[in-house]
mmCIF file of the C-alpha atoms, coordinates in Angstrom:
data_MODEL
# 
_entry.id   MODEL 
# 
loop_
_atom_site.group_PDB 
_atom_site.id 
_atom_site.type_symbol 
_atom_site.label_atom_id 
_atom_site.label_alt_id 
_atom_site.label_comp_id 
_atom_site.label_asym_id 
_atom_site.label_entity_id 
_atom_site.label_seq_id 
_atom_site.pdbx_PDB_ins_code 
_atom_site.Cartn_x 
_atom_site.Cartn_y 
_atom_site.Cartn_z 
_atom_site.occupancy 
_atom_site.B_iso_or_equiv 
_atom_site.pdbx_formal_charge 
_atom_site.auth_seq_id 
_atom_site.auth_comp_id 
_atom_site.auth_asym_id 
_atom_site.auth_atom_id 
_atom_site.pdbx_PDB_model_num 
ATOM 1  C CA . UNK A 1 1  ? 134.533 146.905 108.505 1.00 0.00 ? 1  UNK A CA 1 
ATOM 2  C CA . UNK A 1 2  ? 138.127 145.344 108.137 1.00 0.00 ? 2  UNK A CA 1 
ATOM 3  C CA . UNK A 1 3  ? 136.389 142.456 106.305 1.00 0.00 ? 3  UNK A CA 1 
ATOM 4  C CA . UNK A 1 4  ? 135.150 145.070 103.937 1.00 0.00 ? 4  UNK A CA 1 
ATOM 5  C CA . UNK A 1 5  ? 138.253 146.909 103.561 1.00 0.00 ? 5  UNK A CA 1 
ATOM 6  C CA . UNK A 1 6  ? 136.864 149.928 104.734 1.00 0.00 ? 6  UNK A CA 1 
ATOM 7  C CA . UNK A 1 7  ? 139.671 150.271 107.668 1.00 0.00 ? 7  UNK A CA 1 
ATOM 8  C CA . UNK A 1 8  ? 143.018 149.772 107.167 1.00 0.00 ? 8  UNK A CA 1 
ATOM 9  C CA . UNK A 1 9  ? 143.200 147.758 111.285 1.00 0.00 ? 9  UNK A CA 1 
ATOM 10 C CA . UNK A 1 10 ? 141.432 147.378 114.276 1.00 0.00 ? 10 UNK A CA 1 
ATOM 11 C CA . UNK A 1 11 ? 143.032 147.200 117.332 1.00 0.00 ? 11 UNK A CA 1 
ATOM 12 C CA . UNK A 1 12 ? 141.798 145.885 120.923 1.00 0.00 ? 12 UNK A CA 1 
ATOM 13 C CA . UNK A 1 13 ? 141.765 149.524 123.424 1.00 0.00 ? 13 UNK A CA 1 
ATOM 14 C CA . UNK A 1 14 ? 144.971 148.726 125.420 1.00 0.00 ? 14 UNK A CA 1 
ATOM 15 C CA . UNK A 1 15 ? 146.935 148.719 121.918 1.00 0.00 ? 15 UNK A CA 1 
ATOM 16 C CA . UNK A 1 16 ? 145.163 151.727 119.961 1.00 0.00 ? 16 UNK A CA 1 
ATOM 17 C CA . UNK A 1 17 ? 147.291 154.792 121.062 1.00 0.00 ? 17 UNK A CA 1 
ATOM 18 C CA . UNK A 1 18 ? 150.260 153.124 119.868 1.00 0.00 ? 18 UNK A CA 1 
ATOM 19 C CA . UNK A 1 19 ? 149.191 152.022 116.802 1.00 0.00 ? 19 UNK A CA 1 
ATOM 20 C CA . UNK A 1 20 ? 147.224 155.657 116.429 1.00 0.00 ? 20 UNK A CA 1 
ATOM 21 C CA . UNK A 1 21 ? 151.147 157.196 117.057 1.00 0.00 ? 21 UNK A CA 1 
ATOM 22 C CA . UNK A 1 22 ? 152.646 154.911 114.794 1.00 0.00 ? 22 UNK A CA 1 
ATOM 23 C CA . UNK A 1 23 ? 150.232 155.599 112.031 1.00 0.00 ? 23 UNK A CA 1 
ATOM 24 C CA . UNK A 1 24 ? 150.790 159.564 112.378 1.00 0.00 ? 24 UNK A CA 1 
ATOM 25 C CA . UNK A 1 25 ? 154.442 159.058 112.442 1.00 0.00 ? 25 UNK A CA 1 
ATOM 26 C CA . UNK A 1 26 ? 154.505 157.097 109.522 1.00 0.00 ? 26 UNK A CA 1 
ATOM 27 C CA . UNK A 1 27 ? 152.480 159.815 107.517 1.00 0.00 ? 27 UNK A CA 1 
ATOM 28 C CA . UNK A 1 28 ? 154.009 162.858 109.019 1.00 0.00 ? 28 UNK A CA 1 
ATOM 29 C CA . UNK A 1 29 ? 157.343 161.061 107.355 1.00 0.00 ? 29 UNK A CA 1 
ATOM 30 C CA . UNK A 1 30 ? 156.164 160.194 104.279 1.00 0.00 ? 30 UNK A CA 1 
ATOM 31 C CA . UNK A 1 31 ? 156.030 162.843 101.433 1.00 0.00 ? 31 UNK A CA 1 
ATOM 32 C CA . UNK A 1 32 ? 153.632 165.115 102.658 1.00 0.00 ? 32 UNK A CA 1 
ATOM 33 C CA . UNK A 1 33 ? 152.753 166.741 99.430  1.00 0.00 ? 33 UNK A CA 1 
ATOM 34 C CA . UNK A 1 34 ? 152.381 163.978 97.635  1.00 0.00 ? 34 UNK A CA 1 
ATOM 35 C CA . UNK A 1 35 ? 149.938 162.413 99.846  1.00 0.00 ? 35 UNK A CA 1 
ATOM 36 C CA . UNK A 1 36 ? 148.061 165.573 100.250 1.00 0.00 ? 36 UNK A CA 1 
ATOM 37 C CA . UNK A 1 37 ? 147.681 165.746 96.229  1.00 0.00 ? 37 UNK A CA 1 
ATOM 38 C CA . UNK A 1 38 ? 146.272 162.057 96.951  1.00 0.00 ? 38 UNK A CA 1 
ATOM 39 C CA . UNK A 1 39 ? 143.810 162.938 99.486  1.00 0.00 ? 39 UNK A CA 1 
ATOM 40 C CA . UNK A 1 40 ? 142.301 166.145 96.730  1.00 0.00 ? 40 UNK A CA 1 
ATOM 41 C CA . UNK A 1 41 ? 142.489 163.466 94.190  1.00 0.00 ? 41 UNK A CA 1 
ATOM 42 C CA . UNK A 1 42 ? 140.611 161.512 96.275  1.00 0.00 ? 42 UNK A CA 1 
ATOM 43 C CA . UNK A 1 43 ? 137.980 164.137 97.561  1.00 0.00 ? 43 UNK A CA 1 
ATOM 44 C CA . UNK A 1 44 ? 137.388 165.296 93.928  1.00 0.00 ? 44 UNK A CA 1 
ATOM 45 C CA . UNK A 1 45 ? 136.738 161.891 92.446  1.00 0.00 ? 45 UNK A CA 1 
ATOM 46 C CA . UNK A 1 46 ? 133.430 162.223 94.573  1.00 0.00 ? 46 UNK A CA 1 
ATOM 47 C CA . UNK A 1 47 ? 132.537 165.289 92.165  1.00 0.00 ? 47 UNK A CA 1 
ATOM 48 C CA . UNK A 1 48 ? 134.243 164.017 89.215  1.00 0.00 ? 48 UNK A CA 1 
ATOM 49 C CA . UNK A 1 49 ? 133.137 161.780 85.936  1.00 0.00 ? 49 UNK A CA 1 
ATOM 50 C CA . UNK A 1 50 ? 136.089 159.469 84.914  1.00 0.00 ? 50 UNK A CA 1 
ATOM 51 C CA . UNK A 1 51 ? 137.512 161.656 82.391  1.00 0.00 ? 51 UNK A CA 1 
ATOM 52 C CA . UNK A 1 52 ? 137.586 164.856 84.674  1.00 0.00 ? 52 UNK A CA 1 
ATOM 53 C CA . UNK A 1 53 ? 139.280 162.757 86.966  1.00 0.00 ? 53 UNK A CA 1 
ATOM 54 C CA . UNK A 1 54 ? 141.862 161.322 85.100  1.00 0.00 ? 54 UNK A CA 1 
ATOM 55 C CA . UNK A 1 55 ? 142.820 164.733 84.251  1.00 0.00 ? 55 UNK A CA 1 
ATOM 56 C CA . UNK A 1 56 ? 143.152 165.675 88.105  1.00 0.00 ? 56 UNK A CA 1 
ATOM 57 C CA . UNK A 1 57 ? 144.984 162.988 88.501  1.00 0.00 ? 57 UNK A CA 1 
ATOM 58 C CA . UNK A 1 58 ? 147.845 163.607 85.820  1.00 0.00 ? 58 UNK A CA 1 
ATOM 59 C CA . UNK A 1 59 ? 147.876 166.653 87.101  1.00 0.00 ? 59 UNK A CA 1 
ATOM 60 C CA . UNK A 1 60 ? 148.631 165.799 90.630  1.00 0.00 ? 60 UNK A CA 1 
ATOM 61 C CA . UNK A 1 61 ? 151.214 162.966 89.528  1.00 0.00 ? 61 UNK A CA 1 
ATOM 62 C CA . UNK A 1 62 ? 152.575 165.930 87.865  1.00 0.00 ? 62 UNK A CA 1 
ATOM 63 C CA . UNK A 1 63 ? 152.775 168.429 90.227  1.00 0.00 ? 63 UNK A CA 1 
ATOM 64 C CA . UNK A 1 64 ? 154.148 165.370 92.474  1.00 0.00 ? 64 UNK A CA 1 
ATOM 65 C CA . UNK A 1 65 ? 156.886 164.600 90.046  1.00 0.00 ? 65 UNK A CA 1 
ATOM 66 C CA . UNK A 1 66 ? 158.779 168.282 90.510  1.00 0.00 ? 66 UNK A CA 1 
ATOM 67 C CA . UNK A 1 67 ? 159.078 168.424 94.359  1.00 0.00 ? 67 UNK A CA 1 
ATOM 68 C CA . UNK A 1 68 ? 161.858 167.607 96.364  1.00 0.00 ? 68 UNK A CA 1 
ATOM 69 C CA . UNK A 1 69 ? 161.053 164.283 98.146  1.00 0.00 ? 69 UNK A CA 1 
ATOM 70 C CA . UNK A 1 70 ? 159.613 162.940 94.266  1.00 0.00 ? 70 UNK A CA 1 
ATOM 71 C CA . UNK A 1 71 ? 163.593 163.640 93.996  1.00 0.00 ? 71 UNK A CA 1 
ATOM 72 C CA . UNK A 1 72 ? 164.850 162.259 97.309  1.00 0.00 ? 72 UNK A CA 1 
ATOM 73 C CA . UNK A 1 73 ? 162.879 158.848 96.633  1.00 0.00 ? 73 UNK A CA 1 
ATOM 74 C CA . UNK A 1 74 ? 164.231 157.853 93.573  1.00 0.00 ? 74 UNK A CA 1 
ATOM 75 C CA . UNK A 1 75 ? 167.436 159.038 94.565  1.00 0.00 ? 75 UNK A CA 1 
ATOM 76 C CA . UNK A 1 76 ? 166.682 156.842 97.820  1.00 0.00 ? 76 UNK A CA 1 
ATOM 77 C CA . UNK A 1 77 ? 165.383 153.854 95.740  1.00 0.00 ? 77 UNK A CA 1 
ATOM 78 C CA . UNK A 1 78 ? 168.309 153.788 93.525  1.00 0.00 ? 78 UNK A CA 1 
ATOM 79 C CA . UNK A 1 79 ? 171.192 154.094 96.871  1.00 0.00 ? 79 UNK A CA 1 
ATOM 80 C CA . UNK A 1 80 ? 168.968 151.668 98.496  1.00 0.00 ? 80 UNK A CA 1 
ATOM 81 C CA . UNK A 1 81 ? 168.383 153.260 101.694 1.00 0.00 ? 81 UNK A CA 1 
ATOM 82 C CA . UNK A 1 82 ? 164.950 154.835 103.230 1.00 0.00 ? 82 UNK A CA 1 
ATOM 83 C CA . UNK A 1 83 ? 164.066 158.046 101.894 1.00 0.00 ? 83 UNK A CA 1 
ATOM 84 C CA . UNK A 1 84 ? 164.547 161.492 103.906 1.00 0.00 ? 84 UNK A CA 1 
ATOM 85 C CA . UNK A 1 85 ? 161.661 163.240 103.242 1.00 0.00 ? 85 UNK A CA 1 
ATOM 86 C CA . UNK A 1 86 ? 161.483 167.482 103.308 1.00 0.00 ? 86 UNK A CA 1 
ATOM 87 C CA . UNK A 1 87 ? 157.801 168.104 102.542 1.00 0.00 ? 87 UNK A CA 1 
ATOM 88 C CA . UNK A 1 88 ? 158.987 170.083 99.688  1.00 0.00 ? 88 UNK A CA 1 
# 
């Protein structure tokens, strides 16, 4: 599955809760709406024909754009520190 790239890792057993915990920490984090616009992008393109899609898409990136963290990563990028992200 790896080889196929349809996981991101596999673990052995005695390491998978920590990498599992990592993982979720890493995403609860992250921008949270911007990841869930992702994931609809995602789950639509299954529905979608290219040009349908591409219009989600902008959307989304759009929609992404206004929130708070869109602003709190560039204005992390540019300070050069990590980002403090809100979910808003």
């Amino acid at each position: 599955a790896a080889d196929l790239g349809l996981v991101v890792s596999v673990h052995p057993p005695d390491e998978f809760i920590g990498a599992y915990r990592h993982l979720a920490t890493t995403l609860a984090e992250g921008p949270t709406r911007a990841l869930g616009l992702a994931k609809l992008a995602l789950r639509r393109s299954a529905e979608s024909g290219l040009e349908a899609q591409l219009d989600w898409e902008a959307t989304y990136q759009e929609e992404a754009s206004e929130t708070g963290d869109f602003r709190e990563g560039v204005l992390a990028f540019r300070e050069k520190r990590l980002p403090h992200f809100s979910g808003h």
